[in-house]
matplotlib code that plots the C-alpha trace (Angstrom):
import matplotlib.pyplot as plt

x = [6.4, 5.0, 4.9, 2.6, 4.1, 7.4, 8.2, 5.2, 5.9, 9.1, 7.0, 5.5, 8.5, 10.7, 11.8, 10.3, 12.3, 14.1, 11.5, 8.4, 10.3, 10.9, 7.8, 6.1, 8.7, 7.5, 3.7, 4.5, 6.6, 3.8, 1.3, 3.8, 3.5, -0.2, 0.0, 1.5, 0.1, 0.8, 1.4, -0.8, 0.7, -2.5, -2.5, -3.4, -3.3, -0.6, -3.1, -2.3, -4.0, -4.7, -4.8, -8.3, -8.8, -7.1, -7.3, -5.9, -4.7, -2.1, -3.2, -0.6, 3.4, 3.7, 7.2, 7.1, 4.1, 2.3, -2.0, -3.6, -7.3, -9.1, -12.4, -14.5, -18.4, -19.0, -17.9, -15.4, -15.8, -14.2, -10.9, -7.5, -6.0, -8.3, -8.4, -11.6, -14.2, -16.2, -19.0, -18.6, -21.9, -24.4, -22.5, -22.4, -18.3, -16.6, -13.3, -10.9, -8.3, -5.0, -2.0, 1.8, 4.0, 6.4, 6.6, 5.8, 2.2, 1.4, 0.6, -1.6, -4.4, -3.6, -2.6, -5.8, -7.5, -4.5, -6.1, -9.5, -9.1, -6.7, -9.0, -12.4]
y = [-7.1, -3.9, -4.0, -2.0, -1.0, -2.5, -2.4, -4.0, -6.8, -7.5, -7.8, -10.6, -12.4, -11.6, -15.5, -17.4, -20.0, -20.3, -22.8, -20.7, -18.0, -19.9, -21.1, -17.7, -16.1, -18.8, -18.5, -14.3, -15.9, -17.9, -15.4, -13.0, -15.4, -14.7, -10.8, -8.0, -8.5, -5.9, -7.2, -5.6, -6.4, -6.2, -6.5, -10.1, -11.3, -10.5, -9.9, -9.5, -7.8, -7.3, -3.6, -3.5, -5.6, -8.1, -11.4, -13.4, -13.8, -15.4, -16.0, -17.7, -18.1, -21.0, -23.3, -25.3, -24.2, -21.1, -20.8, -19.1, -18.1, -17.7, -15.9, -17.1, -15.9, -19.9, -23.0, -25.5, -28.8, -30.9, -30.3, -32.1, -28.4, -27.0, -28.1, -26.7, -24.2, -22.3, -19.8, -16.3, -15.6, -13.9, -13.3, -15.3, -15.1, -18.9, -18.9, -22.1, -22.3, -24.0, -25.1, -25.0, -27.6, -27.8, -25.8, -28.2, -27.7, -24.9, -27.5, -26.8, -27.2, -23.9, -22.8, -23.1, -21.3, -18.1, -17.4, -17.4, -15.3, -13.1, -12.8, -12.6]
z = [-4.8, -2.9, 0.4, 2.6, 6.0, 5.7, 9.4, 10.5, 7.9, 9.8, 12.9, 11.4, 10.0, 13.3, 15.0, 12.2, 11.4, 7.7, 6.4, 6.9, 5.6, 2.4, 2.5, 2.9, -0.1, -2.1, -1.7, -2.7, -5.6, -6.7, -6.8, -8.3, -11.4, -11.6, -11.7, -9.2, -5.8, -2.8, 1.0, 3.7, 7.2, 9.7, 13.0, 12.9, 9.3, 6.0, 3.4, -0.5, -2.6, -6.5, -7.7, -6.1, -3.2, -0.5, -2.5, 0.2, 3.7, 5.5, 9.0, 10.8, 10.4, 12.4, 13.2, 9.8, 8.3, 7.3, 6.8, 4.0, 3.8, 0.5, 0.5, -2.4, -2.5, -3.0, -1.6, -3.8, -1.9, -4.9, -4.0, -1.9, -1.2, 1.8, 5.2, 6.1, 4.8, 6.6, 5.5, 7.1, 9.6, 7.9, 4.8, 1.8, 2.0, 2.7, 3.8, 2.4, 4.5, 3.1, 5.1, 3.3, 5.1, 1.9, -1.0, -3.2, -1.8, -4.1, -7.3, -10.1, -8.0, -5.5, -8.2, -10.0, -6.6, -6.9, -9.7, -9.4, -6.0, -8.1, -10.7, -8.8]

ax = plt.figure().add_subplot(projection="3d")
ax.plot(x, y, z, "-o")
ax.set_aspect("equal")
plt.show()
């Protein structure tokens, strides 16, 4: 894994407690599977990117949990992974949001979604 601005990642992860930073290494881990991916510390957002563009972004490191936003230029309603999905204003960008409570929350079907944001 490549990390962008090292020191600002360690912003990010300072006081998070152990489980979020499991679950967090294990989201990386998992898309680490699906090909190399590069973490962007922002100023409000982690985002990983694919050789060419941010493919993904984790928006919040809560207490147990973290929240991961795919941006897919359609909406995927079939699904038991998102939480919510919401189409960007004026844009034709929809953003599935996906909370990780346990790390066995990344199944086949997130799995299924790494990819196609990976690969898009």
């Amino acid at each position: 894994m490549i990390i962008d601005e090292p020191h600002e990642l360690s912003h990010f992860l300072a006081g998070k407690s152990e489980h979020t930073l499991a679950l967090f290494d294990h989201f990386i881990n998992e898309f680490q599977k699906i090909g190399p991916v590069t973490v962007h510390p922002a100023k409000t957002m982690i985002g990983l990117a694919n050789s060419h563009k941010r493919v993904v972004y984790i928006t919040q490191l809560g207490k147990n949990f973290i929240h991961v936003v795919f941006p897919f230029k359609e909406r995927f309603e079939d699904n038991l992974c998102f939480q919510k999905i919401a189409q960007v204003p004026g844009d034709v960008q929809c953003n599935h949001h996906f909370r990780m409570l346990h790390q066995d929350d990344v199944n086949d079907e997130v799995r299924k979604f790494m990819k196609l944001a990976y690969e898009s």
